[in-house]
C-alpha positions as CSV (number, residue, x, y, z in Angstrom):
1,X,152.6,85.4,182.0
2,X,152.6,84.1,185.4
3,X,152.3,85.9,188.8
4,X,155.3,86.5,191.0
5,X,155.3,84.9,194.7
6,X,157.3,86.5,197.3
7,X,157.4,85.3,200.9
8,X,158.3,87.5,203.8
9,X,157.0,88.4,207.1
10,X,153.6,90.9,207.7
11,X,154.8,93.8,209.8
12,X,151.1,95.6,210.2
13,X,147.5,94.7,210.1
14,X,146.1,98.3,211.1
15,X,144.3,98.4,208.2
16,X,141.0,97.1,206.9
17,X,141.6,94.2,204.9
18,X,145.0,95.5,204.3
19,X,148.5,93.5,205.6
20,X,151.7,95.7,205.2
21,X,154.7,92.9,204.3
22,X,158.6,93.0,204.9
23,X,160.2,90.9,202.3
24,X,164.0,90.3,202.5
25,X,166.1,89.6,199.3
26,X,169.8,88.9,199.7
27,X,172.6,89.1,196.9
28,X,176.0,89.2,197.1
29,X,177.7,92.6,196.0
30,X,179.5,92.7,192.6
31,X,182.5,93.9,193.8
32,X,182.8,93.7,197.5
33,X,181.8,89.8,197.4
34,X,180.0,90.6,200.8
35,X,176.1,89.0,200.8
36,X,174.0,91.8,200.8
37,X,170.2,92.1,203.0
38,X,168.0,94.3,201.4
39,X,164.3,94.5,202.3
40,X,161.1,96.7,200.7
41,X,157.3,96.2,201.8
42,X,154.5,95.5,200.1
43,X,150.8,96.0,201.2
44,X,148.2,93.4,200.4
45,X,145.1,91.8,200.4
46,X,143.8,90.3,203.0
47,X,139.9,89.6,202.5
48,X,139.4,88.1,205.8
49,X,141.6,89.6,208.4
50,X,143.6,86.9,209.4
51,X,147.1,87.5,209.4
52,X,148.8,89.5,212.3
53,X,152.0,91.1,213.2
54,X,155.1,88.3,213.1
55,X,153.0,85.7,210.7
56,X,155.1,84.3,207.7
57,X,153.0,84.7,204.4
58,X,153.1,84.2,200.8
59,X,152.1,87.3,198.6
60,X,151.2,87.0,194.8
61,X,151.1,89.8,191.8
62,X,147.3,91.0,191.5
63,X,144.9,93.5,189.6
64,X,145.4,96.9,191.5
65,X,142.7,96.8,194.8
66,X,142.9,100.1,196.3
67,X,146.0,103.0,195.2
68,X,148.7,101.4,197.1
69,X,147.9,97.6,196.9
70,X,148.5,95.3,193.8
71,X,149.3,92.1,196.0
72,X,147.0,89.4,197.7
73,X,148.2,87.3,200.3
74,X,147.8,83.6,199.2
75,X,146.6,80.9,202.3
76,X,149.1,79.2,203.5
């Protein structure tokens, strides 16, 4: 099966090795026909520290790292 890639925008690097990461997803509502923003974050991987606050990235489905983080972010 393969791995889901999301794109969206990291929003904290406080952590070791860790990137927290805002992605957006738009729809348009079933019965209002009004496009819809809705946004969740994710916490990733990131082996080398080297994403900051503002970067665009792409994340991808892993093995579970840590509690909270089953995503690494892939080099873009």
């Amino acid at each position: 099966m393969p791995k889901r890639i999301l794109t969206g925008t990291v929003t904290s690097n406080q952590n070791e090795q860790t990137v927290t990461v805002s992605v957006e997803r738009r729809f348009t509502h079933p019965v209002l026909k009004k496009t819809i923003r809705k946004s969740k974050k994710y916490r990733a991987h990131d082996e080398k520290n080297a994403f900051s606050v503002g970067d665009k990235v792409r994340i991808q489905e892993c093995k579970p790292v840590s509690k909270t983080k089953r995503w690494e972010v892939v080099a873009d």
